[in-house]
TORSEKE-171917 format. One line per field, with one value per residue (C-alpha): residue number from 1; x, y, z. Coordinates in pm, 1 decimal, always signed. Example, Ala and Ser with C-alpha at 12.3 -4.5 7.8 and 13.67 -1.06 7.14 Angstrom:
! residues 2
n = c(1:2) .
px = c(+1230.0:+1367.0) .
py = c(-450.0:-106.0) .
pz = c(+780.0:+714.0) .
//
This chain:
! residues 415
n = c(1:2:3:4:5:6:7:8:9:10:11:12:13:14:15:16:17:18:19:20:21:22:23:24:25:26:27:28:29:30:31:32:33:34:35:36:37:38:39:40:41:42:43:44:45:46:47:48:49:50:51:52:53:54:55:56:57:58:59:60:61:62:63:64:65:66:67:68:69:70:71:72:73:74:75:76:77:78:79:80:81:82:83:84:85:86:87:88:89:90:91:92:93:94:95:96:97:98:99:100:101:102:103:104:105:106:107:108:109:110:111:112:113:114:115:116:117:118:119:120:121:122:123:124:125:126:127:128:129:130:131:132:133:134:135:136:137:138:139:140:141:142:143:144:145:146:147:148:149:150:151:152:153:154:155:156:157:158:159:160:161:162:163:164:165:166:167:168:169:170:171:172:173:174:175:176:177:178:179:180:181:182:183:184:185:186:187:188:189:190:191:192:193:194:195:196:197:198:199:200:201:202:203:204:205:206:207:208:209:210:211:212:213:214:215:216:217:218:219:220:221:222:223:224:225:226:227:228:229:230:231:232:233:234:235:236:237:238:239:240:241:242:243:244:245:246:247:248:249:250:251:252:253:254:255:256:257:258:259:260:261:262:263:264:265:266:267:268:269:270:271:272:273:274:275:276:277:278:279:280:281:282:283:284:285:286:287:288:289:290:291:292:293:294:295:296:297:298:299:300:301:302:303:304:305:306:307:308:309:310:311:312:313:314:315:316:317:318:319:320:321:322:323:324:325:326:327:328:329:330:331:332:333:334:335:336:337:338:339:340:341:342:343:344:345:346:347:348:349:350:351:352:353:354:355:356:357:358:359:360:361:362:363:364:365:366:367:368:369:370:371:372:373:374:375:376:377:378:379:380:381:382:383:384:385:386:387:388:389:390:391:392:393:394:395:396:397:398:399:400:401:402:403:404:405:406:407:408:409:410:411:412:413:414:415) .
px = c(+2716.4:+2800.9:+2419.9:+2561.9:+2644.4:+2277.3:+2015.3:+1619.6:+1339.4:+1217.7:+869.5:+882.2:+1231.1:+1279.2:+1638.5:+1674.0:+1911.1:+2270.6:+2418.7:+2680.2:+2961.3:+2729.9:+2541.0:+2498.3:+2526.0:+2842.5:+2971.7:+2918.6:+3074.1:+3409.5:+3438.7:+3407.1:+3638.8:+3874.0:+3893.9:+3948.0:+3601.5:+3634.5:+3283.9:+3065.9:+2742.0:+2763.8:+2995.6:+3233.0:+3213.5:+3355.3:+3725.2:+3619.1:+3466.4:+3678.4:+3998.4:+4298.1:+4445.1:+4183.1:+4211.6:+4546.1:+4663.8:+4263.2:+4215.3:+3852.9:+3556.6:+3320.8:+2986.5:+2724.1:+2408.0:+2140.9:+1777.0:+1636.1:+1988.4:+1945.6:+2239.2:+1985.0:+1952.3:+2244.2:+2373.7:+2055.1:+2105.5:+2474.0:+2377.9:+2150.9:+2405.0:+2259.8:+2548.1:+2889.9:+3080.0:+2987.7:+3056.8:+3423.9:+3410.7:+3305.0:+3603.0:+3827.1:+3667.1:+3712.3:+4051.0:+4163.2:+4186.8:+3880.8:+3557.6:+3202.1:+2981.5:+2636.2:+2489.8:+2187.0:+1975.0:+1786.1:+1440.4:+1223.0:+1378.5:+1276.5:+1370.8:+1307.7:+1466.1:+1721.0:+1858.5:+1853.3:+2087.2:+2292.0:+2330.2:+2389.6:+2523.4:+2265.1:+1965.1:+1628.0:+1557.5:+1893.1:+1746.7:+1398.3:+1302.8:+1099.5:+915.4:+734.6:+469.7:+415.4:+242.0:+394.6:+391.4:+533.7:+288.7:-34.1:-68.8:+34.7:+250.8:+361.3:+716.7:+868.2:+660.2:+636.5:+258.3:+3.4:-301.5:-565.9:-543.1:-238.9:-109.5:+306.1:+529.1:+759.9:+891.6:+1205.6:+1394.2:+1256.3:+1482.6:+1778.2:+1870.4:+2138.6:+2426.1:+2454.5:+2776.7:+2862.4:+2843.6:+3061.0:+3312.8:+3269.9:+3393.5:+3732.2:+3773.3:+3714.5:+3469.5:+3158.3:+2943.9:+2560.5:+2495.1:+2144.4:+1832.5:+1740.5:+1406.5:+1459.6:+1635.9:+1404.9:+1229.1:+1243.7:+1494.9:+1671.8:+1725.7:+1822.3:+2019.9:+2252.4:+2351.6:+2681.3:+2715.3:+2762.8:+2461.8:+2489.8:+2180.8:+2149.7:+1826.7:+1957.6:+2102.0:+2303.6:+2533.0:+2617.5:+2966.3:+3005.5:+2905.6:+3143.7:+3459.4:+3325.4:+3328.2:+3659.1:+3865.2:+4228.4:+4480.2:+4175.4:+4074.9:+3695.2:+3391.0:+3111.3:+2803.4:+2604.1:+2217.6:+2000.3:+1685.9:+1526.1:+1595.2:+1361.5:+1093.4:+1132.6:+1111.8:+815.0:+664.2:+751.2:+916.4:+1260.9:+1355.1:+1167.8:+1336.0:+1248.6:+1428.0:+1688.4:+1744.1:+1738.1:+2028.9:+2197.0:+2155.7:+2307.6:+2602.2:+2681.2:+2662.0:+2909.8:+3145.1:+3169.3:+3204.2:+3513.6:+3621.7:+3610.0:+3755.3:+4045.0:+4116.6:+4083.1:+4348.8:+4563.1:+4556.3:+4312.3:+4528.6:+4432.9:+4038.7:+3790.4:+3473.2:+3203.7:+2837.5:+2542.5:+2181.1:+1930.0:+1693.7:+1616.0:+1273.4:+1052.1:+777.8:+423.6:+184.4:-126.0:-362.0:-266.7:-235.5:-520.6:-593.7:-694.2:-939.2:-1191.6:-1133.2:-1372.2:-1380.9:-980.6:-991.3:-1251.8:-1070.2:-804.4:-789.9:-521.9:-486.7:-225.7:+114.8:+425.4:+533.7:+329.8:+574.7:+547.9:+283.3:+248.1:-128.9:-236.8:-519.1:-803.6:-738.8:-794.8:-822.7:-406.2:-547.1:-838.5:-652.4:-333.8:-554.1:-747.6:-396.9:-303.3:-614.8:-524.5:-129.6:+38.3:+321.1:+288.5:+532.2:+514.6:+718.5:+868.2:+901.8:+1085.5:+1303.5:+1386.3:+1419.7:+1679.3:+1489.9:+1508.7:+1831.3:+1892.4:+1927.5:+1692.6:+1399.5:+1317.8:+991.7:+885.6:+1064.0:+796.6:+521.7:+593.2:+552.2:+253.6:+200.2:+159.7:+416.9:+260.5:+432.8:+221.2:+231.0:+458.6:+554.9:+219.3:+154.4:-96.9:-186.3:-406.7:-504.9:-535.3:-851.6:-602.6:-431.2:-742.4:-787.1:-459.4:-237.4:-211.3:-9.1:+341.7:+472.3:+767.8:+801.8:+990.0:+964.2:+965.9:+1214.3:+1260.1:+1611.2:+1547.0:+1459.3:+1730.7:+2047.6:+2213.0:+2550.7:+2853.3:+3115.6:+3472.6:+3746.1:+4067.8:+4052.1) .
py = c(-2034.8:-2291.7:-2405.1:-2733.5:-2862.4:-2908.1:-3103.2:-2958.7:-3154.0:-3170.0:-2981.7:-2839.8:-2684.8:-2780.3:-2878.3:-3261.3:-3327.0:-3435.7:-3696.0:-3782.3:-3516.0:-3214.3:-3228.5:-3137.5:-3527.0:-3522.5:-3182.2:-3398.7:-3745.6:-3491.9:-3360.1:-3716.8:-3838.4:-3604.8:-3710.9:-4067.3:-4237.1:-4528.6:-4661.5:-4313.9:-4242.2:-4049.0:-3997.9:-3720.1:-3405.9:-3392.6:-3327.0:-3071.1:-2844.5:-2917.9:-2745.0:-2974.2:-2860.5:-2703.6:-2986.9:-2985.9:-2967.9:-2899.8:-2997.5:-2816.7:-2779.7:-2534.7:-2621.9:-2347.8:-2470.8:-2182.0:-2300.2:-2128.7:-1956.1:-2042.4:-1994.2:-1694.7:-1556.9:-1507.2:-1342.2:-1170.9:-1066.6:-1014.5:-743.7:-576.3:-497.6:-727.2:-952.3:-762.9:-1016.3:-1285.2:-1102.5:-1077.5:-1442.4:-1531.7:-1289.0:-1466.6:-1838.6:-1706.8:-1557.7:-1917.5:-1925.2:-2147.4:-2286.3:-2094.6:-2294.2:-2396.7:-2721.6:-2903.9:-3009.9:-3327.1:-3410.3:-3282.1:-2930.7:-2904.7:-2941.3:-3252.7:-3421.4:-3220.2:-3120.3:-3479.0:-3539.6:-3333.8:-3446.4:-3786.4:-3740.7:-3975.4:-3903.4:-3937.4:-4278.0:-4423.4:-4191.2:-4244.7:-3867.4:-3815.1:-3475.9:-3270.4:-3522.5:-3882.4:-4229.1:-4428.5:-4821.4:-4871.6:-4698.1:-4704.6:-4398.2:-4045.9:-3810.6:-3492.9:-3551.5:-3275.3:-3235.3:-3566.5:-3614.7:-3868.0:-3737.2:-3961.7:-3874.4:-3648.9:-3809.2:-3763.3:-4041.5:-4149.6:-4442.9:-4259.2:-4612.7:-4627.4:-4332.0:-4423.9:-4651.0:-4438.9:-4302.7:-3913.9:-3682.6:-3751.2:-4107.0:-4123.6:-3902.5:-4077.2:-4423.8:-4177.0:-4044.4:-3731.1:-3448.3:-3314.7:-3045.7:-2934.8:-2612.5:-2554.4:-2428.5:-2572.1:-2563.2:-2881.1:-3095.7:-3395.5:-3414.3:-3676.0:-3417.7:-3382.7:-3746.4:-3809.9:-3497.6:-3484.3:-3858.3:-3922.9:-3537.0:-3278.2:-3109.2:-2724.6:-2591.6:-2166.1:-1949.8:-1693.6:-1708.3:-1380.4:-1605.5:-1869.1:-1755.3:-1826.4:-2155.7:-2210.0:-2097.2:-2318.3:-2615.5:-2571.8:-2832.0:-2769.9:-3066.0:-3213.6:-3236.7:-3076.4:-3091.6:-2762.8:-2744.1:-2466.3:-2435.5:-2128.5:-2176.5:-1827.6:-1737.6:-1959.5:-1865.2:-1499.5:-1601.3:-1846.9:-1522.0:-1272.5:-1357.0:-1451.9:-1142.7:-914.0:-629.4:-831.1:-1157.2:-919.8:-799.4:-1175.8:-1240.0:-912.4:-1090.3:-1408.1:-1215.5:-1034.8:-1327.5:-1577.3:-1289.9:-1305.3:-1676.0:-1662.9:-1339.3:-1507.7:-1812.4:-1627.7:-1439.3:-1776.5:-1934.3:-1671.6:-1814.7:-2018.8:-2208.8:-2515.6:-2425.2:-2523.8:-2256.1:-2427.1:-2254.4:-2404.2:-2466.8:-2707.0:-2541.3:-2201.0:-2053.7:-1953.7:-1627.5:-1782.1:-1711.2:-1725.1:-1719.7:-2141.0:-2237.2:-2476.5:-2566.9:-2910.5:-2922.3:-2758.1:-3034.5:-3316.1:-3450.9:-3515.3:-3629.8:-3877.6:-4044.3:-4094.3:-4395.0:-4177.2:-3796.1:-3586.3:-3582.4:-3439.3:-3087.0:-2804.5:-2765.8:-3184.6:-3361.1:-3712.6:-3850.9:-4208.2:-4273.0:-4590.6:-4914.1:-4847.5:-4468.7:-4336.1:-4222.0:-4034.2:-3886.2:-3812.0:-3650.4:-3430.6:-3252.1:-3201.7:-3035.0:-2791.2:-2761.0:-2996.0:-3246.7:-3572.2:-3838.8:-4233.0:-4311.7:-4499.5:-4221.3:-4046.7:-4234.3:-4302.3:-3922.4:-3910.4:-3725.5:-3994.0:-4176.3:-4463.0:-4717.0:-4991.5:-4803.0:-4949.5:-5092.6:-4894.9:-4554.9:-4615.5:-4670.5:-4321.2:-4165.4:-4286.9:-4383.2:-4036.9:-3708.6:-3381.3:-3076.4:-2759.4:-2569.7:-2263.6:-2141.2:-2192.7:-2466.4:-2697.0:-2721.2:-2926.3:-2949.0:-3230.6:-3257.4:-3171.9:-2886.2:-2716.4:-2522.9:-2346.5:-2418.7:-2091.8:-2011.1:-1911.7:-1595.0:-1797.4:-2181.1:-2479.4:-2802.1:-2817.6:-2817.9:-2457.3:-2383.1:-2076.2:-2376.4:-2667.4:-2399.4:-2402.8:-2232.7:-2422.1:-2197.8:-2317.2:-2130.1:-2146.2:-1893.3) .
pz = c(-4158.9:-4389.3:-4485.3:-4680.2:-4346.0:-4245.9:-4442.2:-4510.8:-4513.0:-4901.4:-4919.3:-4535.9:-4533.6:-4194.1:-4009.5:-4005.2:-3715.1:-3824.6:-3549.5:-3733.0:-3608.7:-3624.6:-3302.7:-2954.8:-2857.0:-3041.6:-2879.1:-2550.9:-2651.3:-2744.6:-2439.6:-2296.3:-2502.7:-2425.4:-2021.6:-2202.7:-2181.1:-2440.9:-2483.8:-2613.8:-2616.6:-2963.6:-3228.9:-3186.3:-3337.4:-3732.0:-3772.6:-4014.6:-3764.0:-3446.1:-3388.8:-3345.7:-3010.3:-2850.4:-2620.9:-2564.3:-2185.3:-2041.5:-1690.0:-1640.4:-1871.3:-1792.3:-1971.9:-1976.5:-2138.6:-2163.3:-2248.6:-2560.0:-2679.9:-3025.1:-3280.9:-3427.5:-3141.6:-3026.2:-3329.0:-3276.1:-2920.1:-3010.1:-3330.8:-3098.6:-2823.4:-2554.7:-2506.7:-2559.0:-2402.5:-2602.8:-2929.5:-2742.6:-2693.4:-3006.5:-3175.2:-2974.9:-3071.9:-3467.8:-3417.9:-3394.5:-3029.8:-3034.4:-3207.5:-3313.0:-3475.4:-3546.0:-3449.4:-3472.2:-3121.3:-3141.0:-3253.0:-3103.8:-3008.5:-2664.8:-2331.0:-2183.0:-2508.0:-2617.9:-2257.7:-2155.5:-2514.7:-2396.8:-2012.3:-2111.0:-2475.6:-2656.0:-2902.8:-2765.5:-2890.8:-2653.5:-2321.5:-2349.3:-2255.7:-2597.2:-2494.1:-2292.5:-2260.2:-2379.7:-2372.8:-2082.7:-2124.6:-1788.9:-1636.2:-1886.6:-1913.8:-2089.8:-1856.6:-1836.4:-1861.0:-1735.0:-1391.0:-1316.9:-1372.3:-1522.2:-1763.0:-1597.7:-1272.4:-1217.6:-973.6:-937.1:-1095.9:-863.7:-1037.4:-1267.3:-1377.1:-1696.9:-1825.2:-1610.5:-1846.1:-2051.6:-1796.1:-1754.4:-1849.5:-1502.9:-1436.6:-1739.4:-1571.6:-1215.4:-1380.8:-1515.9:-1144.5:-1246.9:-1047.3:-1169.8:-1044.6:-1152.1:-1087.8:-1157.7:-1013.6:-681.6:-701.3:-972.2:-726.7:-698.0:-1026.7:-1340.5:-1506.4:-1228.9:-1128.2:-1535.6:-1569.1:-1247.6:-1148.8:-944.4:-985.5:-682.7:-711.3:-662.8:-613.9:-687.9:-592.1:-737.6:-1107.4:-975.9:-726.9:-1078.3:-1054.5:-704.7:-721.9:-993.4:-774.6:-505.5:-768.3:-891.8:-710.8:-676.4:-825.5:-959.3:-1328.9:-1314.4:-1506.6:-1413.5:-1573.1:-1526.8:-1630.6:-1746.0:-1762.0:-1786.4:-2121.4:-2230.9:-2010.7:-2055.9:-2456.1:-2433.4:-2262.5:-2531.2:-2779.0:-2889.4:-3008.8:-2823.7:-2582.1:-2281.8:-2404.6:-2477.4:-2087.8:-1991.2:-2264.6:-2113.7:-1779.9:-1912.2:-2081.9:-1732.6:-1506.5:-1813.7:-1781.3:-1436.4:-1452.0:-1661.6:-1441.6:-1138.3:-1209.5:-1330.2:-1043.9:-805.5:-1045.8:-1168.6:-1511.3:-1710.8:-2001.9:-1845.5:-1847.9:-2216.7:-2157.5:-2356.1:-2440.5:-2603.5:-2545.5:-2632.4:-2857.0:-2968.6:-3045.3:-3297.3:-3255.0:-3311.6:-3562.8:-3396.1:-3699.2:-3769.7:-3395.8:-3255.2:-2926.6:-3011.7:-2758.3:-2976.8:-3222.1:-3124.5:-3443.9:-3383.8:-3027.5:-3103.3:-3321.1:-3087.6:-2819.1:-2584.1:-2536.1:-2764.3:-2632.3:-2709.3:-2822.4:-2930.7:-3260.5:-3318.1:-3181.2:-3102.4:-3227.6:-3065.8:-3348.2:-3300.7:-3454.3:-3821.3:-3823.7:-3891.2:-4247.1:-4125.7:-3842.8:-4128.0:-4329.2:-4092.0:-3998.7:-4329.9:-4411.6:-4172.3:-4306.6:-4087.4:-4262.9:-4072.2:-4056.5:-3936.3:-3680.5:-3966.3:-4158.9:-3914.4:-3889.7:-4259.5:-4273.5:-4024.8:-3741.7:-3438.7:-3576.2:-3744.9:-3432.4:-3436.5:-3240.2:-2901.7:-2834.8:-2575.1:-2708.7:-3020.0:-2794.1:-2649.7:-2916.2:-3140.3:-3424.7:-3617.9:-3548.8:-3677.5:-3713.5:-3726.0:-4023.1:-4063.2:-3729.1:-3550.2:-3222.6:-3141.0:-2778.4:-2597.8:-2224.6:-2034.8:-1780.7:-1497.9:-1638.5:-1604.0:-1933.8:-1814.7:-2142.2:-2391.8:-2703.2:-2629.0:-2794.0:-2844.3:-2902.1:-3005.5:-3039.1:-3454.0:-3769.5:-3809.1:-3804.2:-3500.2:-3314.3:-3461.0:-3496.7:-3160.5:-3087.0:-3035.4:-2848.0:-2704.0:-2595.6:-2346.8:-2096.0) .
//
């Protein structure tokens, strides 16, 4: 890994996000621009990283995105034996039949964010999804983002146009004529992420991550150019669970590696050739193991939520702090007693972590005034009165600057 290509953040050592052509949003807005969509979300990827050719004569993009597969870990899980068929992938990608290469996710590094980037190809600040959970102006209120529920009284949010704003992968692709399908989980059919992630796609619903390549035959549309996206989410369960490199996370990857090779096995056998056919793997995030000796659950911190007028939102690895009129400095200064760096909004954005796009009123009412990010590798958690006391520290997390969480894989090859 070339480490000049990515940018730290000066006394944290963090990974500031490059959207300028080293990016999952600019992975995305590539392989848009390749089925000739003119107005992109994102810039393309860097001509110094992408192959010239690769693109050459593809009808069909298969885009696996698998939550939590970090760049790290998958040279982890790779090292350890838990994915041989990616390692043969990968050889293949480096033996100039393809690309491997790191990118950076967004800011923050989780789901909600960084998935939505890269169903719609734009930074947070353009799709409004800013985290797991944040201050709503539309609605008054902070909500969990992610399940579709308001602090106050958690009641469901029904009312998604707020982030429909920015047009999905698909909707792009709709306007070229060109087929999409979602394959997915089906239990997710109906939520926010959902409604963001998968609009004018077919949605292809599995209940079994097994039957994947199945559903991917059944996409493929003869005579037709075709755009499959398939979505793991267990990785990153099995990892907030355990760990990211524990032996458990490593069956999951193992599953993961068995059910791609299928993919690409089956496919080949329905076709009888895939030159025509870009394989593409990456994920949104990857994860870091926690150190539980500097995580908080914030609810044991009076002194901090009192000097709050609205409940702490966002990530557990980069919070979002709403302080009182006239108390940012006392609320700064409390987290950095306890090791946290904290940024502005303003800051952040000077830094590079949200963009540089003029930020949208309402995008910097979501987040607060104040983004802390726990110190080292540790989280801060806190538990809104109808979560029932039933948040706890993850073995594994993400959310921050550490590069296990910013480094995700960039893998293309012709089958």
């Amino acid at each position: 890994m070339n480490d000049s290509m990515f940018k730290k953040l000066p006394n944290h050592g963090g990974i500031v996000p490059r959207y300028d052509g080293f990016s999952t949003v600019n992975l995305v807005s590539s392989l848009l621009k390749h089925y000739g969509v003119r107005e992109l979300p994102s810039p393309v990827l860097d001509s110094s990283i992408l192959k010239t050719g690769l693109f050459d004569g593809v009808k069909n993009v298969v885009f696996v995105i698998v939550d939590a597969l970090g760049y790290n870990q998958l040279r982890h899980y790779m090292s350890s034996g838990a994915m041989p068929n990616m390692e043969r992938f990968v050889k293949n990608a480096e033996d100039g039949n393809g690309l491997f290469q790191p990118l950076t996710t967004v800011f923050p590094s989780t789901t909600a964010a960084a998935l939505t980037a890269i169903y719609t190809g734009a930074i947070p600040t353009k799709h409004g999804l800013s985290s797991f959970s944040a201050y709503i102006p539309e609605i008054e209120d902070v909500a969990n983002l992610v399940f579709s529920y308001s602090f106050s009284d958690g009641k469901k949010i029904e009312n998604f146009h707020p982030f429909l704003q920015q047009p999905s992968i698909s909707q792009f692709l709709s306007d070229m004529n060109i087929t999409s399908t979602s394959i997915t989980d089906k239990s997710f059919k109906g939520s926010l992420l959902s409604a963001v992630h998968h609009r004018a796609s077919v949605f292809s619903g599995y209940s079994f991550p097994s039957t994947i390549p199945t559903l991917a035959v059944d996409a493929l549309r003869a005579n037709e150019q075709n755009f499959i996206s398939v979505y793991w989410p267990g990785l990153d369960a099995c990892a907030h669970k355990y760990g990211p490199f524990s032996k458990e996370t490593e069956d999951e990857a193992h599953a993961v590696d068995a059910t791609f090779n299928r993919i690409v096995q089956q496919l080949k056998d329905t076709k009888g050739g895939m030159d025509d056919t870009l394989f593409v793997l990456t994920a949104d995030h990857g994860q870091v193991l926690n150190d539980e000796d500097q995580s908080l659950n914030l609810n044991s911190h009076p002194e901090l939520l009192s000097k709050l007028r609205l409940p702490p939102a966002g990530e557990r690895r980069s919070l979002y702090l709403y302080p009182k009129k006239g108390g940012e400095q006392a609320v700064r200064e409390w987290a950095q007693e306890k090791g946290a760096t904290v940024f502005t909004r303003e800051e952040a954005q000077l830094i590079g972590l949200v963009g540089d796009d003029k930020m949208d009123a309402n995008w910097a009412k979501r987040i607060g005034e104040l983004i802390v990010l726990p110190p080292g590798k540790s989280q801060w958690v806190y538990d809104p009165p109808m979560a029932g006391g039933s948040l706890s520290f993850f073995r594994g997390a993400h959310g921050g600057l550490h590069e296990d969480e910013m480094l995700v894989p960039c893998l293309m090859w012709r089958g």
